[in-house]
N, CA, C and O atoms as a DFTB+ gen file, in Angstrom:
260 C
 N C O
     1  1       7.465       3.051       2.503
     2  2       6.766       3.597       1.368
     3  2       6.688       2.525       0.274
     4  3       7.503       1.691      -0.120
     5  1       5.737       2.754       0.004
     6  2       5.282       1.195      -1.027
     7  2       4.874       2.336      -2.862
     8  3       4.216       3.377      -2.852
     9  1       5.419       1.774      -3.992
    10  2       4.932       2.167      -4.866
    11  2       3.915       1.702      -5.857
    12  3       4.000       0.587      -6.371
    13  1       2.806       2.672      -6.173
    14  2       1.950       1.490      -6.759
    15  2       1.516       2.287      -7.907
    16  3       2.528       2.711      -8.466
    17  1       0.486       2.664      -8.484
    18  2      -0.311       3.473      -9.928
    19  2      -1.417       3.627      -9.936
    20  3      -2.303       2.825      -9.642
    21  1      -1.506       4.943     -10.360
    22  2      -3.195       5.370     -10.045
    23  2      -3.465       4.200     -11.564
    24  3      -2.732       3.383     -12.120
    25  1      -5.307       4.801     -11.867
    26  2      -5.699       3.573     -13.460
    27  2      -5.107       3.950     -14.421
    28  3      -4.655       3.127     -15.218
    29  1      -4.888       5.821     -14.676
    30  2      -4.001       6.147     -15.475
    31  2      -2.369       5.902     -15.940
    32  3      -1.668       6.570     -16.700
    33  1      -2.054       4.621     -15.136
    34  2      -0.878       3.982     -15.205
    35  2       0.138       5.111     -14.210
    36  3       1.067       4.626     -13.564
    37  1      -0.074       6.289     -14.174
    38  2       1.162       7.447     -13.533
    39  2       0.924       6.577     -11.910
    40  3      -0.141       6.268     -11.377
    41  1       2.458       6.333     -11.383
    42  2       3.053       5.640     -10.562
    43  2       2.780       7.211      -9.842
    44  3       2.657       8.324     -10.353
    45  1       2.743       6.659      -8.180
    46  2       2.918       7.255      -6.929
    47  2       3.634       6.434      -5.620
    48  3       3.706       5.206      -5.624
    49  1       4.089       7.158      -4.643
    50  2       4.383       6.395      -3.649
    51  2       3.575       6.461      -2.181
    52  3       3.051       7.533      -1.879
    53  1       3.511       5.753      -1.613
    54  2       2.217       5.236      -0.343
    55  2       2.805       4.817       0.809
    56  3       3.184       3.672       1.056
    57  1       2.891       6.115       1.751
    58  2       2.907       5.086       3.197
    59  2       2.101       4.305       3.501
    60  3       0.976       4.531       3.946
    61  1       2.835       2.833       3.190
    62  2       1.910       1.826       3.687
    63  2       1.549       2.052       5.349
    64  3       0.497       1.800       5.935
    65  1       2.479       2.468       5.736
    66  2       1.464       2.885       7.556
    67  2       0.174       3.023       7.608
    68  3      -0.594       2.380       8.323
    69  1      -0.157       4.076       6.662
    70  2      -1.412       5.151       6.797
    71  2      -2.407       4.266       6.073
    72  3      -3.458       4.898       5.970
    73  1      -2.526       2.847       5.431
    74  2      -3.516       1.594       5.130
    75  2      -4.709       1.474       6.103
    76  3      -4.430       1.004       7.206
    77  1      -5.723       1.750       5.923
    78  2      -6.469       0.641       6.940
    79  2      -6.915      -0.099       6.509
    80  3      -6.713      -1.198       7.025
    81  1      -7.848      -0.040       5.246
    82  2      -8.424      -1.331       4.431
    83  2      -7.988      -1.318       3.026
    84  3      -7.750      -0.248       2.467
    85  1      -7.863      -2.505       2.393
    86  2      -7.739      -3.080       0.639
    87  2      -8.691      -3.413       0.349
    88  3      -9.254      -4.069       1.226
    89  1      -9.548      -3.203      -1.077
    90  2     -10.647      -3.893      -1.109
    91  2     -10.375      -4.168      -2.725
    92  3      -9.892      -3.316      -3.470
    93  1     -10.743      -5.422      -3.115
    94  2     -11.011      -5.262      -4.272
    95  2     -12.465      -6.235      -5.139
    96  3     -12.859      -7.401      -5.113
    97  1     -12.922      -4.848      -5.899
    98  2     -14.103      -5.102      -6.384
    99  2     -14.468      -4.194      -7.991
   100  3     -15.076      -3.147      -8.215
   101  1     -13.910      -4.983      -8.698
   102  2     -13.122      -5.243      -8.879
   103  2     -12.292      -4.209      -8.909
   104  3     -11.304      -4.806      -9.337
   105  1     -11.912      -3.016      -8.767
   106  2     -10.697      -2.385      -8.733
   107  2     -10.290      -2.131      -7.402
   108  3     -11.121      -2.285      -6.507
   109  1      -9.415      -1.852      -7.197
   110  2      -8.703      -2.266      -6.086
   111  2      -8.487      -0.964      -5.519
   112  3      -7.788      -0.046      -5.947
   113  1      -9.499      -1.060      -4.054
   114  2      -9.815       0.291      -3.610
   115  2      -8.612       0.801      -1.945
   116  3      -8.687      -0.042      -1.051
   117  1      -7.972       1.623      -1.738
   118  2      -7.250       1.547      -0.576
   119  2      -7.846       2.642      -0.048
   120  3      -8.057       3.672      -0.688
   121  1      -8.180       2.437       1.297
   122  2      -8.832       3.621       2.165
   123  2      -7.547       3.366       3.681
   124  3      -7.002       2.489       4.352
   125  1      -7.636       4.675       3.529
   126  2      -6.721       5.804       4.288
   127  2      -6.657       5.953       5.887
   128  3      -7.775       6.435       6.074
   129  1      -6.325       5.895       6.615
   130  2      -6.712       6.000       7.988
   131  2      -7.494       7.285       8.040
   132  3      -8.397       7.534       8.839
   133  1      -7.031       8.076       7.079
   134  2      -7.915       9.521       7.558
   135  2      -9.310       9.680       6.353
   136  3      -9.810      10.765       6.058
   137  1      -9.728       8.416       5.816
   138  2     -10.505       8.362       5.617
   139  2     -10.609       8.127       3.783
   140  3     -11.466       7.470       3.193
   141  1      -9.933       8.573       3.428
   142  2      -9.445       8.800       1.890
   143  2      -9.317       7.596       1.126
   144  3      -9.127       6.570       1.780
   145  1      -9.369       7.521       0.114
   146  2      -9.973       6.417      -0.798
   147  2      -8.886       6.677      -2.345
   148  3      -9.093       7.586      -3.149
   149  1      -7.803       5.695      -2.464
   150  2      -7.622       5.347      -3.429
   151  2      -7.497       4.425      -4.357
   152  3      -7.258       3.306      -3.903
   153  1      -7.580       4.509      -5.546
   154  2      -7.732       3.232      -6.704
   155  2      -6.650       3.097      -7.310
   156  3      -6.130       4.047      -7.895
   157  1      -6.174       2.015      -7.280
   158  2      -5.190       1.207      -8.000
   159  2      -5.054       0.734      -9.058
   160  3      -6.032       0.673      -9.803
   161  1      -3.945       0.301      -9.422
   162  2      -3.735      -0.822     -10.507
   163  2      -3.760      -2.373     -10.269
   164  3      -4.084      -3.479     -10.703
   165  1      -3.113      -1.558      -9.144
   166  2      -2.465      -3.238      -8.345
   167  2      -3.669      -4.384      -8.215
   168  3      -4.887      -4.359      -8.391
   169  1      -2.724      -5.383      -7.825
   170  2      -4.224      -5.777      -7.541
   171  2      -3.975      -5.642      -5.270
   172  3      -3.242      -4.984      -4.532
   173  1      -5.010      -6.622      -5.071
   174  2      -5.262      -6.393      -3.589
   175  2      -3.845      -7.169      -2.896
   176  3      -3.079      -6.659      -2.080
   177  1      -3.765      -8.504      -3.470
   178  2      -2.625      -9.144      -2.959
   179  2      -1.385      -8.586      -2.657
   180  3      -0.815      -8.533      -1.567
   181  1      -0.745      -7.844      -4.640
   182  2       0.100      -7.098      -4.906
   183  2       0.663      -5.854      -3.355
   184  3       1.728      -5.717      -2.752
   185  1      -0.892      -5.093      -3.224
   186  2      -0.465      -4.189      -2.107
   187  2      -0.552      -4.905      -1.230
   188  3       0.395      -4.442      -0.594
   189  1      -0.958      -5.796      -0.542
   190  2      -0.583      -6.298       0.582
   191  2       0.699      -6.973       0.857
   192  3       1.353      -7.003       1.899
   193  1       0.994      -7.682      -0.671
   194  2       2.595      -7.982      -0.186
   195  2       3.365      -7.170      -0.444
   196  3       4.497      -7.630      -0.303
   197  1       3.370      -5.763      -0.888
   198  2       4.585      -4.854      -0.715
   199  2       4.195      -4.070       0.851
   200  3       4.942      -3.771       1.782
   201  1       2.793      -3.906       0.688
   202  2       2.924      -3.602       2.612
   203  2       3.592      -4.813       3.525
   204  3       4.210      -4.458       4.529
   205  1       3.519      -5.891       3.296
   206  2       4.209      -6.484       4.214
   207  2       5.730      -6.421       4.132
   208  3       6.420      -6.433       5.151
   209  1       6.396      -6.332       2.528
   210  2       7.740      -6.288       2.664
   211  2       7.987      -5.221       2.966
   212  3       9.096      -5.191       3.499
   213  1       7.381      -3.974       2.892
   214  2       8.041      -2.722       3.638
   215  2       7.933      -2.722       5.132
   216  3       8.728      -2.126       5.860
   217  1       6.425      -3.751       5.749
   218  2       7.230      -3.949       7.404
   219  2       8.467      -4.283       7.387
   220  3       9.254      -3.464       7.862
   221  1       9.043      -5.661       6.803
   222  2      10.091      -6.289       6.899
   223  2      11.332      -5.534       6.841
   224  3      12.273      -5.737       7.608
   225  1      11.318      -4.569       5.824
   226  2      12.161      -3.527       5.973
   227  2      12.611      -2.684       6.561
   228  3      13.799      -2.362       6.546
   229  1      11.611      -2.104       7.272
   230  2      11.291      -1.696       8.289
   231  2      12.295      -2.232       9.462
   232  3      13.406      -1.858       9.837
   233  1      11.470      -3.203       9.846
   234  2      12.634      -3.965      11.308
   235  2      13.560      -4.036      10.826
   236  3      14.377      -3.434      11.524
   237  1      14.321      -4.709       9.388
   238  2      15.831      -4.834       9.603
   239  2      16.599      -3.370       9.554
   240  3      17.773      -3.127       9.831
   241  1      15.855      -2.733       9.238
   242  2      16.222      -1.363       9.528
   243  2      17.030      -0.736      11.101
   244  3      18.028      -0.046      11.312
   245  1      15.737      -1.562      12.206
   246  2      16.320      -0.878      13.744
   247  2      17.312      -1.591      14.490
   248  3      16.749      -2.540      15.035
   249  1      18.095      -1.573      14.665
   250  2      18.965      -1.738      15.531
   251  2      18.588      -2.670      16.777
   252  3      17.623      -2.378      17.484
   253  1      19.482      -3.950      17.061
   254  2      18.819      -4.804      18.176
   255  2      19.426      -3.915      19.665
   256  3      20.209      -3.015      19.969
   257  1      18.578      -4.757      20.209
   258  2      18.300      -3.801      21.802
   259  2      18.961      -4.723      22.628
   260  3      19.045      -4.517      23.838
């Protein structure tokens, strides 16, 4: 779960899983696997590097095999 802010500054939290695209033009648009469309504060980078550190988190999370 990644946290980010609608424009009204009020913070939410985001399974980054459920990402399919970032766009920014200029506001920074995230669409949903199920289709859904939200706007940010962030910028595009911003969510992409907390989606990537929540993969990272992620794995050190599971247990080696």
């Amino acid at each position: 779960m990644i946290t980010l802010h609608r424009l009204n500054d009020k913070p939410f939290v985001l399974n980054a899983e459920l990402i399919r695209t970032v766009e920014e033009n200029p506001d920074t648009i995230i669409t949903l696997v199920s289709g859904d469309h939200m706007v940010v504060r962030e910028s595009m980078r911003e969510v992409v590097e907390r989606s990537i550190e929540y993969g990272r988190h992620l794995r050190r999370l599971l247990a080696p095999s």
